[in-house]
BALOBA-1460 file (C-alpha; in Angstrom, 3 decimals):
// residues 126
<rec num="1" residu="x" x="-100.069" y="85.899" z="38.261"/>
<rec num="2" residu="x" x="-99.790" y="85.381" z="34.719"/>
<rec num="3" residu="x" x="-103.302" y="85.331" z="32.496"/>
<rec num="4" residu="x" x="-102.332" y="82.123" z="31.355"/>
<rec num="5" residu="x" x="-102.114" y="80.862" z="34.912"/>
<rec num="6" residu="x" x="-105.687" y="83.312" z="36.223"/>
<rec num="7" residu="x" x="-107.657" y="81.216" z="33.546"/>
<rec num="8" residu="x" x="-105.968" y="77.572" z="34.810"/>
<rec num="9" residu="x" x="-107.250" y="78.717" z="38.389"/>
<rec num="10" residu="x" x="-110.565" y="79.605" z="37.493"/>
<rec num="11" residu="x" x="-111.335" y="76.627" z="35.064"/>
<rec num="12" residu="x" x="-109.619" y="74.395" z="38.278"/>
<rec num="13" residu="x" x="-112.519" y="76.363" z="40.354"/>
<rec num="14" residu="x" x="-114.998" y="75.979" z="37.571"/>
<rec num="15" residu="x" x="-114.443" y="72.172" z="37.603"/>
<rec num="16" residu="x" x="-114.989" y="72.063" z="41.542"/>
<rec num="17" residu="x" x="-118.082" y="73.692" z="41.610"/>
<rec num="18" residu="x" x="-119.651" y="71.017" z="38.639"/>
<rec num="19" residu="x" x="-118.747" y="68.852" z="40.623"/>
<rec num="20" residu="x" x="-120.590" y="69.900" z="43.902"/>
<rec num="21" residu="x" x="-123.211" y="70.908" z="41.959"/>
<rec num="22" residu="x" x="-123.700" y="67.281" z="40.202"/>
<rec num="23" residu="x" x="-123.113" y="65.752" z="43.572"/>
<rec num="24" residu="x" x="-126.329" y="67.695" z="44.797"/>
<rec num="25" residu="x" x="-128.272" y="67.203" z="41.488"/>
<rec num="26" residu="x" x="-126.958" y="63.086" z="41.648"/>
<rec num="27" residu="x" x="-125.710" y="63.558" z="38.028"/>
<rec num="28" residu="x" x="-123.317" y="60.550" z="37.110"/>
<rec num="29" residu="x" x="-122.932" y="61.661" z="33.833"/>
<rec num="30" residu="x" x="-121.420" y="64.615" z="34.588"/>
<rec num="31" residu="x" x="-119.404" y="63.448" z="37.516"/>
<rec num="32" residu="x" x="-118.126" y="60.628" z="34.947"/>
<rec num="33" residu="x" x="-116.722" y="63.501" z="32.603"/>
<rec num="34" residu="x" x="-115.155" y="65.386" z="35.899"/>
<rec num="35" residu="x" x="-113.358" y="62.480" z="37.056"/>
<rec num="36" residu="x" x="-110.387" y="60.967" z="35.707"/>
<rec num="37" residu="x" x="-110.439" y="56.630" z="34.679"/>
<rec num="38" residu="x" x="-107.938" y="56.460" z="37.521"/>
<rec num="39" residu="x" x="-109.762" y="58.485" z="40.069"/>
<rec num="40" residu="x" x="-109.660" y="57.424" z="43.592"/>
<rec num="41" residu="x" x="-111.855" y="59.248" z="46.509"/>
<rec num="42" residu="x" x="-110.790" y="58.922" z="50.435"/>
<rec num="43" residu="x" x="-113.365" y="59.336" z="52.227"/>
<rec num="44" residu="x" x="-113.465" y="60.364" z="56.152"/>
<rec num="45" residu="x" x="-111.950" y="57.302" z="57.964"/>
<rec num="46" residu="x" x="-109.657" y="56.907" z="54.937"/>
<rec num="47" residu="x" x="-112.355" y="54.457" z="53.191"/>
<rec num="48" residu="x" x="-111.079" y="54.743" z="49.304"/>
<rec num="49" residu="x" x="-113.194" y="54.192" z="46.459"/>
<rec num="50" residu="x" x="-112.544" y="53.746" z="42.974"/>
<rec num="51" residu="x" x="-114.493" y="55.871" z="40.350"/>
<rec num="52" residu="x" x="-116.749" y="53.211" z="39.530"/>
<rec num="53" residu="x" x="-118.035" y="52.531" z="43.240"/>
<rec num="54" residu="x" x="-118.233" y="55.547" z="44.157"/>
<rec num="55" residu="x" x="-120.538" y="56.816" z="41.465"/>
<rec num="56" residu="x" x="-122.051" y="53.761" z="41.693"/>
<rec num="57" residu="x" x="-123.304" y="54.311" z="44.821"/>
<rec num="58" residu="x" x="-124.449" y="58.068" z="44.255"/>
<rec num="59" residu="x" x="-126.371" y="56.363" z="41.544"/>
<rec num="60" residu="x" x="-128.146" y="54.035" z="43.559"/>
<rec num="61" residu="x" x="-128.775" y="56.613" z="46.517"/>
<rec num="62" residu="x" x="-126.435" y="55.296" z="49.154"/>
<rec num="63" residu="x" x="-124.500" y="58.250" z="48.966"/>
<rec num="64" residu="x" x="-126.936" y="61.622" z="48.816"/>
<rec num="65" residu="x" x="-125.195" y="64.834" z="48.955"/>
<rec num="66" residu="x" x="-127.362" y="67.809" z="49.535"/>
<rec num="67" residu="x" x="-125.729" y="70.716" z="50.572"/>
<rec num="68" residu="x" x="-122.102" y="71.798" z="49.818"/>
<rec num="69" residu="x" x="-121.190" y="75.321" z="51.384"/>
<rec num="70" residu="x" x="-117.431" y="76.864" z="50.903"/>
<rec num="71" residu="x" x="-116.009" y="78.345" z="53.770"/>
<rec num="72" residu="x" x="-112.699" y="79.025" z="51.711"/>
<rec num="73" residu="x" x="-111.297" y="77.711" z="48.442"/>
<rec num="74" residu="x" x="-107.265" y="77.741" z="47.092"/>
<rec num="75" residu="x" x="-105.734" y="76.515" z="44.248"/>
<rec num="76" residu="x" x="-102.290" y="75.961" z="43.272"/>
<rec num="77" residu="x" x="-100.746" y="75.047" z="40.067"/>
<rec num="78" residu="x" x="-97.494" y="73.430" z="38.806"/>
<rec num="79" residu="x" x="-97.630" y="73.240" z="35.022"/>
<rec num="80" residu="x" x="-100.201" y="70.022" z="34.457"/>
<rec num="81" residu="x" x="-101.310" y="69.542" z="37.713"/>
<rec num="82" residu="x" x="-103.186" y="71.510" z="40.161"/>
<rec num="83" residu="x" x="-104.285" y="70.774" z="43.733"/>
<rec num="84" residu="x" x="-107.105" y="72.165" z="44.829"/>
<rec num="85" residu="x" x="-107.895" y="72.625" z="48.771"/>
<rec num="86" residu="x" x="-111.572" y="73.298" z="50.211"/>
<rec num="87" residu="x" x="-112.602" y="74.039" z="53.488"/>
<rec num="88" residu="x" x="-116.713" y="73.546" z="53.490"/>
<rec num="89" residu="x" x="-120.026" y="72.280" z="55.236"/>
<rec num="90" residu="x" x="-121.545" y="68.816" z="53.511"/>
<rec num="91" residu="x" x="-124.745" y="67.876" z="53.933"/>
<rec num="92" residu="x" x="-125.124" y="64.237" z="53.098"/>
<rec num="93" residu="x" x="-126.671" y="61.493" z="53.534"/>
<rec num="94" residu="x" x="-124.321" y="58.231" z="53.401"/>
<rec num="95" residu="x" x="-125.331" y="55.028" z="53.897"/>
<rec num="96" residu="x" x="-128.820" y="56.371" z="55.574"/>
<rec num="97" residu="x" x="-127.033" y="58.617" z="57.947"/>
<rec num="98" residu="x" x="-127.853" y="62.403" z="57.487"/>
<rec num="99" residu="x" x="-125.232" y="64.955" z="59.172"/>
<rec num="100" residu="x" x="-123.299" y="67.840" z="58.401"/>
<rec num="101" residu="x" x="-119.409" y="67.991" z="58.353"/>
<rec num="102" residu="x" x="-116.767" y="70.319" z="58.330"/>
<rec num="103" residu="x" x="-114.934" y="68.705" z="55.831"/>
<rec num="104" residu="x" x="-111.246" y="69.790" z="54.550"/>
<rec num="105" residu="x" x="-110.874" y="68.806" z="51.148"/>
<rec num="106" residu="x" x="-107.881" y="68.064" z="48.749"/>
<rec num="107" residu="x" x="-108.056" y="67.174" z="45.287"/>
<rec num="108" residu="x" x="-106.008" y="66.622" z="42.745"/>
<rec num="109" residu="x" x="-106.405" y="67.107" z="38.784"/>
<rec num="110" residu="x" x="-104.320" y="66.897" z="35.891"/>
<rec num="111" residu="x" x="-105.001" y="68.764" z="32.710"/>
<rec num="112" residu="x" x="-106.068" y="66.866" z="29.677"/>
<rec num="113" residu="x" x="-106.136" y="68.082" z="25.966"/>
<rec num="114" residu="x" x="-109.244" y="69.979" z="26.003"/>
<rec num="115" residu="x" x="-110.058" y="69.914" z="30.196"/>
<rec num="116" residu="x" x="-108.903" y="69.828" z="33.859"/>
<rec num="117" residu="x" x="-109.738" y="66.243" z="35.147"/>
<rec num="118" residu="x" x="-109.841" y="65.104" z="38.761"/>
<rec num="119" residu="x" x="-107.430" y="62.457" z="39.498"/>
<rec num="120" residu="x" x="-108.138" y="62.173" z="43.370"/>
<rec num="121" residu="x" x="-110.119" y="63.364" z="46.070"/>
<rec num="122" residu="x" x="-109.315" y="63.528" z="49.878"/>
<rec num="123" residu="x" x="-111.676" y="64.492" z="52.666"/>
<rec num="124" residu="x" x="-111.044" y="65.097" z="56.771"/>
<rec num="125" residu="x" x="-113.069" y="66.729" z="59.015"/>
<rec num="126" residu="x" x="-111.422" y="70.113" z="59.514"/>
């Protein structure tokens, strides 16, 4: 693997983890600068949000995530795109119902001038 493409896969990493971590910490404002204008998340079930919703709604407490442990992470890149593929344990509250998942998660994320944005999000239980 080239350097050019080792530092793509870490800064695709580093953008996953601020955004687990701002989940947890509820902080919009950094979930707004993670997320692409476009961005669309599908939650279990298939329910899709837009970006607005959905960080509406971690704003207001309706979605609380608490915990987000990795059981594996992989990354794979094709020029200006990535996808990203996470197997992990969420805690979260959603909609006042507390539980932990084995989630299987796929996101997408394009890179932008000066950053790697997400475009979309996917999650399954695994």
């Amino acid at each position: 693997m080239s350097q050019q493409a080792q530092g793509d896969e870490a800064a695709v990493r580093a953008v996953y983890e601020r955004q687990c971590e701002a989940l947890i910490a509820r902080r919009v404002d950094v979930l707004e600068s993670l997320l692409a204008d476009g961005f669309v998340a599908t939650h279990i079930g298939g329910a899709r949000q837009d970006k607005a919703d959905w960080l509406n709604q971690i704003a207001g407490g309706q979605m609380q995530y608490h915990r987000v442990e990795d059981r594996s992470v992989v990354v794979e890149l094709d020029g200006d795109a990535a996808v990203l593929r996470a197997r992990s344990l969420v805690t979260a509250t959603i909609w006042g119902s507390r539980g932990t998942w084995p989630l299987r998660v796929e996101m997408s994320l394009v890179r932008t001038a000066d950053s790697w944005r997400i475009v979309s999000s996917r999650a399954d239980l695994s």
